[in-house]
N, C-alpha and C positions, 0 to 999 in steps of 0.2 A: 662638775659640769652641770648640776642640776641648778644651781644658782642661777646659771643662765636663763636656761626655762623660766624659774620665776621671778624674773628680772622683767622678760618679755611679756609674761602676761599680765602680772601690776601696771607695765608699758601701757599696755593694748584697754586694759579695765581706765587706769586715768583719762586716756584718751575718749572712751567711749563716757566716760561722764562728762566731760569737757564738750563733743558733740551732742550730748543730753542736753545741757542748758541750752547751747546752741540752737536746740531742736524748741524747744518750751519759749527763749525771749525772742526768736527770728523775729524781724520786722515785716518778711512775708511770705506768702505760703511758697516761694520755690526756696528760699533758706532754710524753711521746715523740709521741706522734700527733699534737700539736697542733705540736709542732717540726716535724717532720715535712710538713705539711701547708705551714707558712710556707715551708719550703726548697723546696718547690716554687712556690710563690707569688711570692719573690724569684727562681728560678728562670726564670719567665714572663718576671716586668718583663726579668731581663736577655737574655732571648731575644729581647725585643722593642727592646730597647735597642741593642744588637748588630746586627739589623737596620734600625734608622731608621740608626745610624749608618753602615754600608754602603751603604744605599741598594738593600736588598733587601727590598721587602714581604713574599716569600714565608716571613720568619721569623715574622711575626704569627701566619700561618695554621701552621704548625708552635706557634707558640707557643698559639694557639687547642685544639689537640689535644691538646696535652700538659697545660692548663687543665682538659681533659672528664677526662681519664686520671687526674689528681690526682684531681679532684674523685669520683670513682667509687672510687676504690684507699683513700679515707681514711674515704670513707662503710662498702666493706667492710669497713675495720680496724675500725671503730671497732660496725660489727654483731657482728662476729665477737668483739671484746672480749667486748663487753655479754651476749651468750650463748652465745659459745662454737660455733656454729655459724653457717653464713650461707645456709640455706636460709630 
């Protein structure tokens, strides 16, 4: 059954190179930020993948945090695009 696991995370690592280039040739900055955004998103599932497969809850709850952090880091980018400041 472990095949599976590393089935899924070769999955989740090709993917996250594939939204890398993505991230690097975008055409413009919300293709970057939407890249962007996803690599943290794959980032989660495999933080949390990582830990089922250990047999350590405590990466949920890191992976939870790191879920608020994106979520906040792409909302500022993507203010700070839009006008240029982020007040």
């Amino acid at each position: 059954m472990q095949w599976v696991y590393l089935f899924t995370a070769i999955a989740l690592l090709i993917g996250l190179l594939i939204i890398l280039i993505r991230a690097v040739v975008g055409p413009t900055v919300y293709d970057v930020i939407l890249a962007t955004n996803a690599i943290g998103t794959k980032t989660i599932v495999f933080v949390t993948l990582l830990g089922y497969i250990s047999g350590r809850p405590e990466f949920i709850d890191m992976a939870i945090i790191y879920a608020l952090i994106t979520f906040i880091t792409t909302v500022a980018i993507l203010k700070f695009a839009e006008k240029g400041r982020l007040d």
